[in-house]
C-alpha positions as CSV (number, residue, x, y, z in Angstrom):
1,X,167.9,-114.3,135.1
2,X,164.5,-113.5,134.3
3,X,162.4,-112.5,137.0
4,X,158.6,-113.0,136.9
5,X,155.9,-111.2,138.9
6,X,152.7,-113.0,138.8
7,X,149.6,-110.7,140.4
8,X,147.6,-113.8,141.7
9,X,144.4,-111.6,141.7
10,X,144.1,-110.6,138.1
11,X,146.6,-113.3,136.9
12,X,148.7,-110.6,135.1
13,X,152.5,-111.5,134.3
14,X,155.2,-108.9,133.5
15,X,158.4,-110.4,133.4
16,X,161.7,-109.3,132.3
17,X,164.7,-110.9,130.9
18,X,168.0,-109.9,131.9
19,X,171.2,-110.3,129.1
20,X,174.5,-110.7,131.1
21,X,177.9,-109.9,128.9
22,X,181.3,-108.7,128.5
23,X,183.6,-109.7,126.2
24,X,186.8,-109.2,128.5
25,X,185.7,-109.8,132.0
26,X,187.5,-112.4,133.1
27,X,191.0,-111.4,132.0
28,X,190.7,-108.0,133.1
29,X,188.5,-108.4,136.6
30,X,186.1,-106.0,134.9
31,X,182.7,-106.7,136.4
32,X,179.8,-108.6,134.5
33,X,177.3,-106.1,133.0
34,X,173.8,-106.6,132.2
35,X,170.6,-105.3,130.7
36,X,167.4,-105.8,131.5
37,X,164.9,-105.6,128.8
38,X,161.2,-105.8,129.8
39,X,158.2,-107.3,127.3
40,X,155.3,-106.0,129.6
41,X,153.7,-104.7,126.2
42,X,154.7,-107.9,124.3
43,X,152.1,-110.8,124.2
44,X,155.0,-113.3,123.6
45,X,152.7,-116.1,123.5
46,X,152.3,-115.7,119.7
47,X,155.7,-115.2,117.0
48,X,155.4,-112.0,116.5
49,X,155.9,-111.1,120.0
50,X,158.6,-113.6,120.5
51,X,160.1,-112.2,117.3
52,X,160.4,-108.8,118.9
53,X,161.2,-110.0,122.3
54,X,164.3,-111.9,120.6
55,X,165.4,-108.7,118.8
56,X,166.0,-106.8,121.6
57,X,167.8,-109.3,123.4
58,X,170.1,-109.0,120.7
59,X,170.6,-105.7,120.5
60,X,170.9,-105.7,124.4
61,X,173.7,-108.5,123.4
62,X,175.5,-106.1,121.1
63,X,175.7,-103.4,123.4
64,X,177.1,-105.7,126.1
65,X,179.8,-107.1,123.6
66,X,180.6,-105.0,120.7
67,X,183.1,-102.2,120.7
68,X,182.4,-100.2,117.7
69,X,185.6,-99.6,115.7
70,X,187.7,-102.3,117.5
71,X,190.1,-103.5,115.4
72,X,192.3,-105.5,117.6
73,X,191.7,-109.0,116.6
74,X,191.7,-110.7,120.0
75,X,189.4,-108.2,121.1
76,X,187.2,-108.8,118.1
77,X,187.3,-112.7,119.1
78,X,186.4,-112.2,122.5
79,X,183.6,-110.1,121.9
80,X,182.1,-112.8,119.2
81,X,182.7,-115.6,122.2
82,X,180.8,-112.8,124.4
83,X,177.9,-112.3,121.8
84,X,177.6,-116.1,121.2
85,X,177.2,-116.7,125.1
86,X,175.1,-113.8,125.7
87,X,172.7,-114.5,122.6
88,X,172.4,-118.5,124.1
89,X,171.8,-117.7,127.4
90,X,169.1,-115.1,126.8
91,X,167.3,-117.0,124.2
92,X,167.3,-120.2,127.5
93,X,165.5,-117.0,129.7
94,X,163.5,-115.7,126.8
95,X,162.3,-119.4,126.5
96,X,161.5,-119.9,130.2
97,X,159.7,-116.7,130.1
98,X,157.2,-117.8,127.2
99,X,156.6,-121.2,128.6
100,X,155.4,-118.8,131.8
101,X,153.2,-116.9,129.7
102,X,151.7,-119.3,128.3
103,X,151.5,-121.5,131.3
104,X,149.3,-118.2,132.6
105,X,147.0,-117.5,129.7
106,X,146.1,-121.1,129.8
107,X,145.3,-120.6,133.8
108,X,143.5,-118.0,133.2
109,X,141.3,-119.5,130.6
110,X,140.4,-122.4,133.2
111,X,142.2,-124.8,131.3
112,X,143.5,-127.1,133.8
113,X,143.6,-130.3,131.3
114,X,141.2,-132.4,133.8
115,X,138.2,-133.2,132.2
116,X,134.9,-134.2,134.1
């Protein structure tokens, strides 16, 4: 889920975007983790940003679903599924959250796309 804070004064955003996994949940009742990884000091209206934002989710991904050292092949397969579904889902918030970025810096500019 990403969750966005708008401050309708200064038209600020901070935003995070939450990465949901684990590679055996289901079949052992274990509950869903999660992490929730901020870019309040990204500007991820421009790639570099992005680029950054996106690397943390996956590493937030890996933590979630890799177990170092696991050598149990059906583990190892279930962790992938996990790291497959985890890396999809966040790159749908990570998405959401720059089409609200930008969707703000274009606000603030006065850019409302009517013309007189």
């Amino acid at each position: 889920m990403t969750r966005i804070i708008k401050s309708s004064a200064a038209a600020a955003i901070f935003a995070t975007v939450t990465v949901l996994g684990s590679p055996v949940a289901a079949e052992t009742r274990q509950p869903t983790r999660s992490i929730t990884i901020s870019h309040a000091d990204l500007d991820i209206t421009t790639a570099r940003g992005r680029e950054k934002l996106a690397g943390r989710a996956e590493r937030a991904a890996e933590q979630l679903c890799l177990r170092p050292g696991e050598f149990d092949l059906t583990i190892k397969r279930k962790a992938q599924k996990c790291l497959n579904e985890t890396t999809q889902a966040a790159e749908a918030q990570i998405a959401l959250a720059v089409a609200n970025a930008n969707a703000v810096r274009l606000a603030s500019r006065g850019d409302s796309g009517a013309r007189d």
